[in-house]
C-alpha positions as CSV (number, residue, x, y, z in Angstrom):
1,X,-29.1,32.3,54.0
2,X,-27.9,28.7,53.4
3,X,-30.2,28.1,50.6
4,X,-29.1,31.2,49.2
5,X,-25.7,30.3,49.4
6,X,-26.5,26.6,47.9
7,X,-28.1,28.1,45.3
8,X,-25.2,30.5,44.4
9,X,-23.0,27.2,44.7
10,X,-25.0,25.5,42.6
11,X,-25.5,28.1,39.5
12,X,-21.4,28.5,39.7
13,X,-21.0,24.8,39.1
14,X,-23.6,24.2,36.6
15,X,-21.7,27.4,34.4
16,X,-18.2,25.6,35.3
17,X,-20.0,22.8,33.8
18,X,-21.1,24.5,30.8
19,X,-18.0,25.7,30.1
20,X,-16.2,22.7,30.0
21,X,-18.6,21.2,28.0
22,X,-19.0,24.1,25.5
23,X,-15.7,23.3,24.7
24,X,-16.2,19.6,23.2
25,X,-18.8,21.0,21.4
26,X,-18.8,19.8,18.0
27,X,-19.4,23.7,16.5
28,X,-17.3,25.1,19.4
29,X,-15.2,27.6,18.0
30,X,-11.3,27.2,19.9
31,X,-10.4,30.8,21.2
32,X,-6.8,30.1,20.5
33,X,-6.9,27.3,17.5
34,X,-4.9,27.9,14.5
35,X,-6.1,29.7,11.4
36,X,-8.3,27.1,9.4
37,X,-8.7,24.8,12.4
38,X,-10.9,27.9,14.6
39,X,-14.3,26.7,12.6
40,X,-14.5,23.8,11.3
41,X,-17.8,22.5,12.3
42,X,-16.6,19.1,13.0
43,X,-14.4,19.9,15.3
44,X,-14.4,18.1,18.9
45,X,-11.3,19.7,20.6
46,X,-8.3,19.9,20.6
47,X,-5.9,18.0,22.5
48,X,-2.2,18.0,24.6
49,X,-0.4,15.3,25.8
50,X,3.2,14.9,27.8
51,X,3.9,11.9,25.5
52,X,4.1,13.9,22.5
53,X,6.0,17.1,23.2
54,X,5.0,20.0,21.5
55,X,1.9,18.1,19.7
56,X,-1.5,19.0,19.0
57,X,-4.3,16.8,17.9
58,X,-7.2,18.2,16.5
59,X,-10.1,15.9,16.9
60,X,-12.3,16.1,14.6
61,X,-15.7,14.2,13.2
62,X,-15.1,12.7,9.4
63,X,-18.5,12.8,7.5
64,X,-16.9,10.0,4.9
65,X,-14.6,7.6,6.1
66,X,-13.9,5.8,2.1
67,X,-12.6,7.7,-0.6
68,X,-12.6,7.2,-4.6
69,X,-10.0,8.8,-6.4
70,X,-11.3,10.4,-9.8
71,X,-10.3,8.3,-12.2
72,X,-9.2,11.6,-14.5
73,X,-6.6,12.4,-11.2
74,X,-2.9,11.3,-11.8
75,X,-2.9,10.5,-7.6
76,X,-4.2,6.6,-7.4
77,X,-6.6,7.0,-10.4
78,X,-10.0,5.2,-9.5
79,X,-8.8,3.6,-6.2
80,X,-10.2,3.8,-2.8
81,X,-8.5,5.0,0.2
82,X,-8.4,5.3,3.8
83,X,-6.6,8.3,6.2
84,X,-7.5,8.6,10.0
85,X,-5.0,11.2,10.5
86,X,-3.8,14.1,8.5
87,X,-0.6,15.3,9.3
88,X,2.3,12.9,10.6
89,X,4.7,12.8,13.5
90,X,7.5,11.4,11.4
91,X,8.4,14.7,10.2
92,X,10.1,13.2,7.1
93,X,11.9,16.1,5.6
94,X,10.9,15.0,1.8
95,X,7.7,14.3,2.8
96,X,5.0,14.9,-0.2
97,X,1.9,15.2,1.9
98,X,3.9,18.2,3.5
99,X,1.6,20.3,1.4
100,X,-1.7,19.1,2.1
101,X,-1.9,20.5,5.4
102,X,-2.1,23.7,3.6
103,X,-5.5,23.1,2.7
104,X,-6.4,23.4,6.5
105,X,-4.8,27.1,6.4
106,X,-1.3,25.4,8.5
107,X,1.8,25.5,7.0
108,X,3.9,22.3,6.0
109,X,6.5,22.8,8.2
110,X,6.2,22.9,11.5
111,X,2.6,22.6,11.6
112,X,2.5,19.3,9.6
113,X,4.5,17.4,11.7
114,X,2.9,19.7,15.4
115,X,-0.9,19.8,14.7
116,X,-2.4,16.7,13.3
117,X,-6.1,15.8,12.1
118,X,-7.3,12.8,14.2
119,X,-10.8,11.9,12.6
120,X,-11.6,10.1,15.7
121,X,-14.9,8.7,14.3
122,X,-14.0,7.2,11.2
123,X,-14.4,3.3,12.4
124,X,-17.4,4.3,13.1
125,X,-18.4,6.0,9.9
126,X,-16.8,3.5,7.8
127,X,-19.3,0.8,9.3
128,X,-22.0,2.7,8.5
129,X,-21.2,3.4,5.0
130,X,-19.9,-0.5,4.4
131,X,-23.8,-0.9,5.8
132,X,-25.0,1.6,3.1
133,X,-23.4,1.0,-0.2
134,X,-24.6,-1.2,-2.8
135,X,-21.5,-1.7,-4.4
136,X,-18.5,-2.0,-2.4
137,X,-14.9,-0.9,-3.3
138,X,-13.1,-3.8,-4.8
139,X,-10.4,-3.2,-2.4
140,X,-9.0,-0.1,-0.3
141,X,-5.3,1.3,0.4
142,X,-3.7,3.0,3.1
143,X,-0.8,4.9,3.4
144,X,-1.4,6.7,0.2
145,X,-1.1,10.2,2.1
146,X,0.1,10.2,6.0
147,X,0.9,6.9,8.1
148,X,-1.9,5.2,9.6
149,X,0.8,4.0,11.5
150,X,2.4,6.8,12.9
151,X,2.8,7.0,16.7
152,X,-0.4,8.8,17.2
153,X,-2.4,5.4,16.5
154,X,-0.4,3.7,19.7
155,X,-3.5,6.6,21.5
156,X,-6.2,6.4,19.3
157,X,-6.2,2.6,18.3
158,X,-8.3,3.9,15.0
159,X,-7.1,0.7,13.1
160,X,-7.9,-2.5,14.7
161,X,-12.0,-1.7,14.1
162,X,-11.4,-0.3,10.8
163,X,-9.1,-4.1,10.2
164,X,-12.2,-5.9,11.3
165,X,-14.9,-3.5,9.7
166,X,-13.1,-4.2,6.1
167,X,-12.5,-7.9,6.5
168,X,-16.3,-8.4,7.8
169,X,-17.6,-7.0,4.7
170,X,-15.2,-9.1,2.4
171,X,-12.4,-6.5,1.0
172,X,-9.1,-6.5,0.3
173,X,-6.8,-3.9,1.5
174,X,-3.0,-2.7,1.9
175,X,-1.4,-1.1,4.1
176,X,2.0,1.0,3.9
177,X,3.8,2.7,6.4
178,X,6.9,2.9,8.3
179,X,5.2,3.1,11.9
180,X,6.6,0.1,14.1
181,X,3.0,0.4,15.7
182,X,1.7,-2.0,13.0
183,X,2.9,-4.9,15.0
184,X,0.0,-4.3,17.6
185,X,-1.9,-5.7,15.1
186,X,-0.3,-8.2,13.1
187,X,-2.0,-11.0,14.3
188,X,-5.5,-9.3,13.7
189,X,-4.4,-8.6,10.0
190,X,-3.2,-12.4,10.0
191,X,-6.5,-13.3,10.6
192,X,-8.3,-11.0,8.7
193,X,-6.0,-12.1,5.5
194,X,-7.7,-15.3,6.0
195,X,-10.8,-14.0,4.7
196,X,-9.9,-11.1,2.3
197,X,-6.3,-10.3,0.4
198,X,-4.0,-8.0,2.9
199,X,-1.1,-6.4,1.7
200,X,1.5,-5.2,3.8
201,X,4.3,-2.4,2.9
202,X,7.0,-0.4,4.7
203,X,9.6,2.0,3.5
204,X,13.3,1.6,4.4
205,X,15.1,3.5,2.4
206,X,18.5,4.5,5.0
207,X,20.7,2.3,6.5
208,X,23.1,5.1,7.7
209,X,21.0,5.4,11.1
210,X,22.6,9.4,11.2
211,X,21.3,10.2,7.8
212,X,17.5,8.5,9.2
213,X,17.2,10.4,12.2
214,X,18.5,13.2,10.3
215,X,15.7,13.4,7.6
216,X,12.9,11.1,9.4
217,X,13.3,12.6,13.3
218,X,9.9,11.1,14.3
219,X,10.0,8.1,12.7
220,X,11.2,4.8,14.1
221,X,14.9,3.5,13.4
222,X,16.1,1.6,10.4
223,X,16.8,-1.4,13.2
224,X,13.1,-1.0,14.3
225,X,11.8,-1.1,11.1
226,X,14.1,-3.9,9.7
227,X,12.3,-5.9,12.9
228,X,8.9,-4.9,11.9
229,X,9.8,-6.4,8.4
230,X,10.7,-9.3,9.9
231,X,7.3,-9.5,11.8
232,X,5.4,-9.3,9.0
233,X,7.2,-12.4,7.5
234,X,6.9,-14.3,10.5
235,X,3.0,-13.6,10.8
236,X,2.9,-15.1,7.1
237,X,2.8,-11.9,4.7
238,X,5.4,-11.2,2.1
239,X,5.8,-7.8,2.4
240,X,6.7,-4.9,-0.1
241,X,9.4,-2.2,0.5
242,X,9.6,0.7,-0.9
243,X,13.3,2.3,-0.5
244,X,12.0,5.8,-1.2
245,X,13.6,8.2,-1.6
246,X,17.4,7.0,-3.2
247,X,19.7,10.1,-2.8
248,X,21.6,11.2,-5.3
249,X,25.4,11.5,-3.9
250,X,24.2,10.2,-0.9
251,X,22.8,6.6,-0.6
252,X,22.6,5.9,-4.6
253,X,26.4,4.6,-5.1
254,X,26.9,1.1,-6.3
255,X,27.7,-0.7,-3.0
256,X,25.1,1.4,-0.7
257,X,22.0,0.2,-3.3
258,X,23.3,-3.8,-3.1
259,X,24.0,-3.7,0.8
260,X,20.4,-2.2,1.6
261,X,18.7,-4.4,-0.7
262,X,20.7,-7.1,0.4
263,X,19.8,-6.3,3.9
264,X,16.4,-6.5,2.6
265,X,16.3,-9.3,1.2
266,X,17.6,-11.1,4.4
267,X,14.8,-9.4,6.7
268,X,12.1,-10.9,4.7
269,X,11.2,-8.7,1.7
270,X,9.4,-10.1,-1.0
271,X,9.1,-7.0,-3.4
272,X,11.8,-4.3,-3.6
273,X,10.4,-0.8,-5.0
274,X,12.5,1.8,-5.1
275,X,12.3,5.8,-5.8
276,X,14.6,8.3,-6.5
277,X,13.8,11.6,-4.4
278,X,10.7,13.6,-5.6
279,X,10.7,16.8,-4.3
280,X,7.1,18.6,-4.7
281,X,7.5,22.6,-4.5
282,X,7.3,23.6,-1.2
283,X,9.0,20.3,-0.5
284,X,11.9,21.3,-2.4
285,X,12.7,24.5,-0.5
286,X,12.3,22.4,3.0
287,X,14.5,19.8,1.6
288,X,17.2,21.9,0.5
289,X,17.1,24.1,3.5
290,X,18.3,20.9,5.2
291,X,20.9,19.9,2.5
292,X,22.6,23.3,3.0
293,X,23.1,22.7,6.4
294,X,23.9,19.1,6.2
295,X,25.4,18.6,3.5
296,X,26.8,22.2,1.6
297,X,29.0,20.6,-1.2
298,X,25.9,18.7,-2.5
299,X,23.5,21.9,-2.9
300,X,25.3,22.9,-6.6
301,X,24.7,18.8,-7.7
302,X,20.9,18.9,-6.3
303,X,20.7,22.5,-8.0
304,X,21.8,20.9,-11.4
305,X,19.5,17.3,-10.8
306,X,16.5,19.5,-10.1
307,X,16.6,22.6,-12.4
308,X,14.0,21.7,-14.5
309,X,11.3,20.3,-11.8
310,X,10.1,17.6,-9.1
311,X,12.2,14.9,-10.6
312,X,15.9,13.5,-11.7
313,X,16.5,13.6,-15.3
314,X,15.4,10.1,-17.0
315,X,19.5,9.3,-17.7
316,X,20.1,9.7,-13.5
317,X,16.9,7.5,-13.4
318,X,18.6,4.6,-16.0
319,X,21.7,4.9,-13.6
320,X,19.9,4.0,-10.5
321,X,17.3,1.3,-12.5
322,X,20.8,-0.7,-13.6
323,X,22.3,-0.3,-10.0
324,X,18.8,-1.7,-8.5
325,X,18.4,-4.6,-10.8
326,X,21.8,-5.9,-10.4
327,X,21.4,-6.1,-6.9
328,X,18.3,-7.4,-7.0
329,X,18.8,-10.3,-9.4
330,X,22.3,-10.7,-6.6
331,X,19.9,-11.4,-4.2
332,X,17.7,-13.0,-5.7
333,X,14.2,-10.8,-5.5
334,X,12.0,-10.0,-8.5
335,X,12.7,-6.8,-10.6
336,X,10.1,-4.4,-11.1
337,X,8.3,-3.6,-14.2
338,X,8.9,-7.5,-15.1
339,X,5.5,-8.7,-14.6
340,X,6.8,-9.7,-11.3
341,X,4.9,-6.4,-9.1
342,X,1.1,-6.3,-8.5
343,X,-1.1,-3.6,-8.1
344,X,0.3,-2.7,-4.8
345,X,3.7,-1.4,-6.4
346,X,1.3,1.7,-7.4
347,X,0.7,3.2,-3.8
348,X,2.0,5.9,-3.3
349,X,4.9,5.9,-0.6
350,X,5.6,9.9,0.9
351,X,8.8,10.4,-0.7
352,X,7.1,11.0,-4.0
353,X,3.2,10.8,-5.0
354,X,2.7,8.0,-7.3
355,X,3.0,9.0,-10.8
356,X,2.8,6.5,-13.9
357,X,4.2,3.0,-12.8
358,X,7.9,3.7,-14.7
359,X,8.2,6.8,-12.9
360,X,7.0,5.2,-9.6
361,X,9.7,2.9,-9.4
362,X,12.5,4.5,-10.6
């Protein structure tokens, strides 16, 4: 009777067992995932935590950690790249990744900034294919879709491995992002910039701290990312900022461009870039659903400045270059488009993908 009763014991945990292990299953089909996620064959599970409210990440096993941009495509023609996430808690309202997640069969809404892609592998991966290649990439950029910075990294710690993986094999890199994680690692990228070239960027493009948590609610504050510019100086970089997106009627006045840049300047930027607001379709209706809420007398001006596509008419664009060069040359940092920018100045920063270099920066 006992064994019997063991035995029944035993077969009920060995199926509780199975069960729970069915699930991490990389071919394990989620009963409730989302439409796209439900089989994909490399995904692991899916994951809750209480430190990020109303999040989801999907982890998932990347096949290819590097990627080469076609050289015919008018995103970072011929360059490699790097994303360990898809998807991005900073729920930037202008965001032009937004539509990527669309791919996945998620929507760029909610679901972009609610159910991210964490490819939980790709350190891994990318050591393998470093291992493998015969030629490798003269140099490799992040930030170029979603932050590899974002808050989810603080959990998954995908960088520091990928940092050392790069330098060990002898190849430049950038990074971009507006996460104040970065300065976890700054003394890691410190020392890998000792053996290979390391750019650092961030984008600050708000000092109104209403209008930031307005349009960027997950990302960290203008005063936390002003510090994390200063970081980077103080760990030895001179580091890029991209003040992406400029707002027309909003932060693109005379006196708001010089006290930003100026502000800038003081924290420990190098390299200006600036961007006036790129709004990809899809983008556009998410952006002026906010502008109609926030700012109603603005809609007819937006309306008029985006009639005929993505972008600000080229005369708007002269406005803005003039504004940003005087300010600039005020405070004494290089203008762009002057022989002064490197190749870094082409990455493309979320308010806009990078189109050809005069577009990029104003």
């Amino acid at each position: 009777m006992d064994t019997a009763i063991n035995d029944a014991e035993a077969r009920h945990q060995q199926r509780l067992s199975d069960m729970r292990w069915a699930g991490q299953r990389v071919d394990a089909v989620a009963p409730d995932a989302l439409p796209g996620l439900a089989r994909m064959n490399n995904l692991v599970r899916s994951v809750r935590t209480p430190e990020f409210e109303n999040v989801t990440f999907h982890e998932v096993l990347t096949k290819s950690a590097l990627n080469h941009v076609p050289p015919t495509s008018r995103m970072l023609p011929g360059e490699w790249t790097m994303n360990p996430y898809r998807g991005c808690t900073h729920a930037c309202v202008y965001c032009f990744a937004r539509p990527t997640h669309e791919r996945l069969g998620l929507n760029m809404a909610a679901d972009f900034e609610n159910q991210l892609i964490v490819k939980v592998n790709m350190p891994d991966v990318l050591k393998r294919e470093l291992a493998g290649k015969r030629t490798l990439p003269p140099r490799v950029a992040f930030g170029t879709n979603t932050d590899p910075y974002q808050r989810a990294e603080g959990r998954y710690q995908l960088m520091p491995p990928i940092i050392d993986a790069l330098a060990g094999a002898g190849i430049p890199f950038s990074i971009l992002t507006k996460g104040a994680v970065i300065r976890r690692d700054l003394d890691r990228l410190a020392t890998a910039a000792k053996r290979v070239n390391v750019e650092l960027g961030t984008s600050i493009p708000f000092l109104d701290e209403t209008l930031q948590r307005e349009l960027e609610p997950g990302a960290p504050s203008t005063v936390a990312r002003l510090a994390t510019l200063r970081a980077m100086r103080d760990a030895g970089f001179a580091p890029t900022v991209f003040v992406a997106p400029i707002l027309p009627g909003l932060t693109d006045s005379t006196e708001q461009i010089d006290q930003l840049i100026g502000t800038l300047a003081a924290a420990g930027a190098a390299h200006v870039l600036p961007t006036v607001l790129y709004l990809m379709s899809g983008v556009k209706e998410l952006f002026f659903g906010w502008l109609r809420q926030a700012h109603p007398e603005l809609v007819p001006t937006y309306a008029d400045l985006y009639a005929h596509g993505s972008e600000v008419p080229r005369p708007y664009r002269d406005v803005v270059r003039a504004r940003v060069n005087q300010a600039l040359r005020r405070h004494g940092l290089p203008i762009p488009g002057t022989g002064t920018e490197d190749k870094f100045a082409l990455l493309g920063n979320r308010s806009a993908p990078p189109p050809p270099l005069e577009q990029t920066l104003f």
